[in-house]
PANU-277546 format. One record per atom (N, C-alpha, C): residue number from 0; x, y, z; atom name; residue in three letters. Coordinates in steps of 0.02 Angstrom, whole numbers, always signed. Layout:
! residues N
+-----+--------+--------+--------+-------+--------+
| num |     c1 |     c2 |     c3 | atome | residu |
+-----+--------+--------+--------+-------+--------+
| NUM |      X |      Y |      Z |    CA |    ALA |
...
+-----+--------+--------+--------+-------+--------+
//
This chain:
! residues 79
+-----+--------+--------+--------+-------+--------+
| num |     c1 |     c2 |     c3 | atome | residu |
+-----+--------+--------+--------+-------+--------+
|   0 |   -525 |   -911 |   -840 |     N |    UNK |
|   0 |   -566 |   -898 |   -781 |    CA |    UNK |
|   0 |   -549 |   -828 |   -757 |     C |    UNK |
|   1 |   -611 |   -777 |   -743 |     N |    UNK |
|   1 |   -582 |   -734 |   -718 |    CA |    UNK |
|   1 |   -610 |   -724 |   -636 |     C |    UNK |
|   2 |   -543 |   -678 |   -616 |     N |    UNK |
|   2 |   -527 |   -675 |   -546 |    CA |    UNK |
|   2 |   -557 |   -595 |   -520 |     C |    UNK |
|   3 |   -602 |   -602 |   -460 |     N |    UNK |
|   3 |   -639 |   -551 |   -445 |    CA |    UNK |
|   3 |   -614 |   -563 |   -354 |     C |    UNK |
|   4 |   -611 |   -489 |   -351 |     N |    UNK |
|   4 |   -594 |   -469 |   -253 |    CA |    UNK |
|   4 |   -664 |   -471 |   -231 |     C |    UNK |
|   5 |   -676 |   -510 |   -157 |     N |    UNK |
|   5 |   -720 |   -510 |   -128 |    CA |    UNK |
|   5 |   -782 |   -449 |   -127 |     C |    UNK |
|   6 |   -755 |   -364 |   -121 |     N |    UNK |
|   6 |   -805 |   -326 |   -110 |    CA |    UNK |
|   6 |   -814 |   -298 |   -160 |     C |    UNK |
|   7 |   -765 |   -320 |   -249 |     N |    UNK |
|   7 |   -796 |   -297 |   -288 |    CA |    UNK |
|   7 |   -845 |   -372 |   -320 |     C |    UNK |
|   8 |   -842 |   -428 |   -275 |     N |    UNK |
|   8 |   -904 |   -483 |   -305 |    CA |    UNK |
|   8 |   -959 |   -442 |   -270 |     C |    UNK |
|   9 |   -943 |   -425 |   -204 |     N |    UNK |
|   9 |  -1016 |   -415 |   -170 |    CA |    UNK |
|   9 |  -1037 |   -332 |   -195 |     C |    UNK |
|  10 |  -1004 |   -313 |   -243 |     N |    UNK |
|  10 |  -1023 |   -233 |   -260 |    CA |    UNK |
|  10 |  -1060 |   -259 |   -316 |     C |    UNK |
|  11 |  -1024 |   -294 |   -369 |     N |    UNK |
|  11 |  -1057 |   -321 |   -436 |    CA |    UNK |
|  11 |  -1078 |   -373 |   -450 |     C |    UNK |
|  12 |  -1106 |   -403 |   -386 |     N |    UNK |
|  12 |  -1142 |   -466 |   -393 |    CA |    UNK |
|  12 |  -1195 |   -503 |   -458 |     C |    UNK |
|  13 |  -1241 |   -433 |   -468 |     N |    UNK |
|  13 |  -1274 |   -438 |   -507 |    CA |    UNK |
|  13 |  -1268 |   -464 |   -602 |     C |    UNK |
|  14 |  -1213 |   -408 |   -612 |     N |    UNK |
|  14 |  -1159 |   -425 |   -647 |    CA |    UNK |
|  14 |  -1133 |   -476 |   -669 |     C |    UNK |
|  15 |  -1097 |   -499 |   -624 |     N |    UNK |
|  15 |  -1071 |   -579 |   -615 |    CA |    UNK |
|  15 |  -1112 |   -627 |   -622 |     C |    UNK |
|  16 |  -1158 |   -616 |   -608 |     N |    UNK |
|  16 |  -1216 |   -673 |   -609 |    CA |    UNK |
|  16 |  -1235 |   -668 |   -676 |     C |    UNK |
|  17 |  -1269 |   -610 |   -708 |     N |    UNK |
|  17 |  -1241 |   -639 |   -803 |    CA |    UNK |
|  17 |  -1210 |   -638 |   -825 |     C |    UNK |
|  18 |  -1137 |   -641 |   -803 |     N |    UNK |
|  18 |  -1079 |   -660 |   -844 |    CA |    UNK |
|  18 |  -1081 |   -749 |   -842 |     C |    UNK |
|  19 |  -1097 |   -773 |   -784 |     N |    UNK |
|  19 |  -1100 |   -840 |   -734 |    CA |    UNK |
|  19 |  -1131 |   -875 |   -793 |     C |    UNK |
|  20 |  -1216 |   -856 |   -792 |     N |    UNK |
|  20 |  -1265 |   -874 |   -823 |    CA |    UNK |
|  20 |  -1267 |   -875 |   -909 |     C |    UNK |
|  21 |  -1213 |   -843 |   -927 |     N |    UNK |
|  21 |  -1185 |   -855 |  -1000 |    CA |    UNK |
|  21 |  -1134 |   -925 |  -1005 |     C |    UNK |
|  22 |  -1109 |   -959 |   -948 |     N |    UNK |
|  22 |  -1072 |  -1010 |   -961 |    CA |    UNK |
|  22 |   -986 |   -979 |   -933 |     C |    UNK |
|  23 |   -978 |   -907 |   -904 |     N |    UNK |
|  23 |   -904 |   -907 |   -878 |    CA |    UNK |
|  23 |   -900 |   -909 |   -811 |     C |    UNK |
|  24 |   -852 |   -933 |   -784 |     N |    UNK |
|  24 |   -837 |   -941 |   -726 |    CA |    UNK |
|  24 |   -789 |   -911 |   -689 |     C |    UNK |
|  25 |   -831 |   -872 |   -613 |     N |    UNK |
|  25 |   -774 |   -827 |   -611 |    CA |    UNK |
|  25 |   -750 |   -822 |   -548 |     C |    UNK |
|  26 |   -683 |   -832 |   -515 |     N |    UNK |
|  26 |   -669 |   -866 |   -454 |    CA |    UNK |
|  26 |   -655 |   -791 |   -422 |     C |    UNK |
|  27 |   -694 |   -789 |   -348 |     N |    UNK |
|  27 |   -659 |   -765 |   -304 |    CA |    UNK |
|  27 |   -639 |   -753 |   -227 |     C |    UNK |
|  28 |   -599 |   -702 |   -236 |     N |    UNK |
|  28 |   -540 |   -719 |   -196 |    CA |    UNK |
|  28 |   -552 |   -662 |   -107 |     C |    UNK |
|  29 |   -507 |   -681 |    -63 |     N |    UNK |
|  29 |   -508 |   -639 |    -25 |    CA |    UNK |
|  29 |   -443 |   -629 |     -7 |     C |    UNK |
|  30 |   -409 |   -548 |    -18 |     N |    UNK |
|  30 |   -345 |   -525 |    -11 |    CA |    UNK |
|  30 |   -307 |   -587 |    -54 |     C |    UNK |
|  31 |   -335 |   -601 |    -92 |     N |    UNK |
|  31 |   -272 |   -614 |   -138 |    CA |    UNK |
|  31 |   -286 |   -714 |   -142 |     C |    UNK |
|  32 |   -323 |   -745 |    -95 |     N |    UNK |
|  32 |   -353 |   -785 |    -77 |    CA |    UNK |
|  32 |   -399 |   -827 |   -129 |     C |    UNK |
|  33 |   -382 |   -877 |   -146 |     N |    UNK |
|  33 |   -459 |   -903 |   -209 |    CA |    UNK |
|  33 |   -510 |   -919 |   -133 |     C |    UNK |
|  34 |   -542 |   -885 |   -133 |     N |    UNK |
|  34 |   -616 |   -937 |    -64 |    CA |    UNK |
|  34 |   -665 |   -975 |    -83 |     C |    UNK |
|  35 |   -685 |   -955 |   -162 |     N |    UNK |
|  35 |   -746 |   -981 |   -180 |    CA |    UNK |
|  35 |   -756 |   -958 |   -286 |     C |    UNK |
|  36 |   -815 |  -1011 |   -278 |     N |    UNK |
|  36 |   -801 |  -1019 |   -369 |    CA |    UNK |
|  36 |   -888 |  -1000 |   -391 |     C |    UNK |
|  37 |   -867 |   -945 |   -433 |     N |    UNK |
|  37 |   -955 |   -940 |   -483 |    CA |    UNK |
|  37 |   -957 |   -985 |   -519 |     C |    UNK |
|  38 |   -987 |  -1037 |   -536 |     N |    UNK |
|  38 |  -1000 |  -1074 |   -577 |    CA |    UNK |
|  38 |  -1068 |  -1075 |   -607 |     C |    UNK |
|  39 |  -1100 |  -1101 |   -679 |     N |    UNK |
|  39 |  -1179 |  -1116 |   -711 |    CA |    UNK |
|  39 |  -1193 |  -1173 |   -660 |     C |    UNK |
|  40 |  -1247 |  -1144 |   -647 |     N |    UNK |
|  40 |  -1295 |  -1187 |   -618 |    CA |    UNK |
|  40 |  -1302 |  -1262 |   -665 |     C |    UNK |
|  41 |  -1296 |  -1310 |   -624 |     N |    UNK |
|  41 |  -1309 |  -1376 |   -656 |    CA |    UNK |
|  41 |  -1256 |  -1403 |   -696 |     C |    UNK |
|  42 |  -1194 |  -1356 |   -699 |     N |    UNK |
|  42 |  -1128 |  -1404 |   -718 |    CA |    UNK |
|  42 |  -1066 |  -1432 |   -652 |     C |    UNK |
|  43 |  -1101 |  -1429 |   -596 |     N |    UNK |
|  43 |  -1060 |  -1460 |   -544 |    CA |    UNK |
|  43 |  -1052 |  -1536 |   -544 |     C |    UNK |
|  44 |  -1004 |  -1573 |   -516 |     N |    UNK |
|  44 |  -1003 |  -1630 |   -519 |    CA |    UNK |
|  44 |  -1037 |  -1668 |   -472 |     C |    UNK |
|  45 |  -1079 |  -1716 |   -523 |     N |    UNK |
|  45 |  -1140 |  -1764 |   -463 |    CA |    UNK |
|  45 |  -1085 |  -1806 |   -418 |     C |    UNK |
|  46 |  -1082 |  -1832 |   -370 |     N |    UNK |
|  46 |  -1074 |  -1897 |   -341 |    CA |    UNK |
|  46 |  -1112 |  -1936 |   -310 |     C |    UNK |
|  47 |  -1109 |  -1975 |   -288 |     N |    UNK |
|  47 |  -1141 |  -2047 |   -283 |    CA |    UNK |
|  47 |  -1154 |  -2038 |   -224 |     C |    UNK |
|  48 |  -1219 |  -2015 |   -190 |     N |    UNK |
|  48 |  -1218 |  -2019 |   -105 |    CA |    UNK |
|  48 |  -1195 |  -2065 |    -76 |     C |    UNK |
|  49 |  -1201 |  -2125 |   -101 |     N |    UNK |
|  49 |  -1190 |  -2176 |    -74 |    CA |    UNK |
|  49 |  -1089 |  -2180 |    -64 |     C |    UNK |
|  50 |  -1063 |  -2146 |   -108 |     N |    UNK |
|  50 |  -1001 |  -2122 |   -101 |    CA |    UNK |
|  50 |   -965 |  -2090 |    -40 |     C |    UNK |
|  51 |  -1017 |  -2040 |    -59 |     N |    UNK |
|  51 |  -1007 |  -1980 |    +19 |    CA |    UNK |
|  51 |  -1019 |  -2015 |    +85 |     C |    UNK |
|  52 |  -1078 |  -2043 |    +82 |     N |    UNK |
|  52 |  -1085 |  -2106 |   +153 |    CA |    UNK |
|  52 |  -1021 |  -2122 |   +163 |     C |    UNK |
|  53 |  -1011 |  -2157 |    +98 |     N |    UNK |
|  53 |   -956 |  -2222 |   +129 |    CA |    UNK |
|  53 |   -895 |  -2159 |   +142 |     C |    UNK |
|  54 |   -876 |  -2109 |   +113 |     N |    UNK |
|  54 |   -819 |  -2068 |   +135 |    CA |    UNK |
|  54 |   -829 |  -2052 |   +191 |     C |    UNK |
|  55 |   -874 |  -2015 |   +208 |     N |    UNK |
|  55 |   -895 |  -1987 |   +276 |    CA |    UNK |
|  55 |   -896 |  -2051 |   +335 |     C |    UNK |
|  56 |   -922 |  -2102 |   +324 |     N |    UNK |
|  56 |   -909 |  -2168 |   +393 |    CA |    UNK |
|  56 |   -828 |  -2194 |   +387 |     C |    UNK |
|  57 |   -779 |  -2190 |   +333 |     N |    UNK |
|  57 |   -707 |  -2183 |   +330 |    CA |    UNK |
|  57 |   -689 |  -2120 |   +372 |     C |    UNK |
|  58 |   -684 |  -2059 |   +366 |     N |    UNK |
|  58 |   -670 |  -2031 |   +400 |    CA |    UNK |
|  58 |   -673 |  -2012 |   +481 |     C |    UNK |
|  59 |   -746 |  -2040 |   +498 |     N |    UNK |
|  59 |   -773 |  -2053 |   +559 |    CA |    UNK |
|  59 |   -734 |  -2128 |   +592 |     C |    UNK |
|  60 |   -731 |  -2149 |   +563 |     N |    UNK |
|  60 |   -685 |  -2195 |   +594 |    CA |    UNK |
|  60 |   -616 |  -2202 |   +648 |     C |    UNK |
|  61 |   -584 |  -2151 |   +606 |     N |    UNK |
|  61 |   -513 |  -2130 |   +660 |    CA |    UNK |
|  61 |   -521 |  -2063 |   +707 |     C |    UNK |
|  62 |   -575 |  -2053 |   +696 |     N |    UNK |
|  62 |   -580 |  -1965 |   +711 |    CA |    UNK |
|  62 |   -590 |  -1975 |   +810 |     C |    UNK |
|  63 |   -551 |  -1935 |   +818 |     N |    UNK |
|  63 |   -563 |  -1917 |   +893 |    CA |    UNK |
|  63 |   -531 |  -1871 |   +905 |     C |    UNK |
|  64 |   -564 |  -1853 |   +978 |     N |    UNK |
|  64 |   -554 |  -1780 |  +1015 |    CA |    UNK |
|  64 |   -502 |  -1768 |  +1060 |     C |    UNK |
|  65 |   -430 |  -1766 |  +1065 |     N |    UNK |
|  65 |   -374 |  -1791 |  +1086 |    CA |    UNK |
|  65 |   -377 |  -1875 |  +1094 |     C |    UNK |
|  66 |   -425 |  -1888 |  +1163 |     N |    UNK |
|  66 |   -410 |  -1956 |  +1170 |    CA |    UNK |
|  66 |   -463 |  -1986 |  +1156 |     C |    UNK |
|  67 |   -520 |  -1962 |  +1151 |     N |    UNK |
|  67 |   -600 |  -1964 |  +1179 |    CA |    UNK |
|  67 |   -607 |  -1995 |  +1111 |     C |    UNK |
|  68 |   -649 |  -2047 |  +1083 |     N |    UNK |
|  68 |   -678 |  -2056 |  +1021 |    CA |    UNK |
|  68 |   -751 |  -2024 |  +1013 |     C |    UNK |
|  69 |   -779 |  -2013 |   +953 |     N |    UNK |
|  69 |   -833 |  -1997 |   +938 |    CA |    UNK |
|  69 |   -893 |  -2037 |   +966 |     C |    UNK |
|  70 |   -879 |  -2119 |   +954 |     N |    UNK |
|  70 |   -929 |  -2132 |   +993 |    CA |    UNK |
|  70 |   -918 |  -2113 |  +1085 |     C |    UNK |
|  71 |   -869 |  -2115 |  +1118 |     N |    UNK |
|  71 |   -873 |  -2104 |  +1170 |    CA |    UNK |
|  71 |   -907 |  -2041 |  +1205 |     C |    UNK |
|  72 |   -893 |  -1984 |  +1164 |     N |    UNK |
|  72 |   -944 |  -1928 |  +1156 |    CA |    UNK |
|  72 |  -1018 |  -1949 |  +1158 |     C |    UNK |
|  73 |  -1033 |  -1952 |  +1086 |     N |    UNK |
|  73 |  -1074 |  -1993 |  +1086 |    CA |    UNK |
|  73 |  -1140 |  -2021 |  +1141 |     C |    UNK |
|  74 |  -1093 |  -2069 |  +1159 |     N |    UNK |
|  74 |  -1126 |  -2120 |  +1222 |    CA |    UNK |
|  74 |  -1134 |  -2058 |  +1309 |     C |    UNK |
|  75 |  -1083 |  -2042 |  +1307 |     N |    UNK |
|  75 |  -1079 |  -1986 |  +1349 |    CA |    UNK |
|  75 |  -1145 |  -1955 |  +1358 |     C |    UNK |
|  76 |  -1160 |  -1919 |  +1291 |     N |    UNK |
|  76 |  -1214 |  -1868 |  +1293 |    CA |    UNK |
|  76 |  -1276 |  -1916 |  +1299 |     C |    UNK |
|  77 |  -1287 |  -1983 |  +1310 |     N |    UNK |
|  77 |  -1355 |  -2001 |  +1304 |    CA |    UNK |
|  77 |  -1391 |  -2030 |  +1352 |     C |    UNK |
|  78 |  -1317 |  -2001 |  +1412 |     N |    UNK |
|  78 |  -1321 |  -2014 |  +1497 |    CA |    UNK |
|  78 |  -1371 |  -1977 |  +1533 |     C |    UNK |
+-----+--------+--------+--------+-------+--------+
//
């Protein structure tokens, strides 16, 4: 995998994009940072929406705002 600095992705974007579009992947970084990944279009990994639902209503579950819960928010705003 090769490793590219933020303002030389955004200098050689173009570039990168057919290197990308040949099948390499090229991660980069900010100050030294991985932030983000070039990848071919259409080799990302599918998941199961129905997955993400169910992760996303797990996570929503414990989540609150010091004391406040989400639904209490929520209900709040529909005063």
């Amino acid at each position: 995998m090769t490793t590219v600095g933020a303002f030389d992705a955004k200098t050689h974007l173009n570039a990168l994009l057919k290197r990308v579009s040949k099948g390499e992947v090229i991660r980069i970084t900010l100050r030294g940072v991985p932030i983000a990944k070039l990848v071919p279009a259409g080799t990302g990994e599918q998941e199961d929406p129905r997955e993400v639902a169910r992760g996303i209503r797990d996570v929503r579950k414990g989540a609150t705002l010091e004391k406040i819960s989400i639904r209490e928010l929520i209900n709040e705003g529909r005063r």
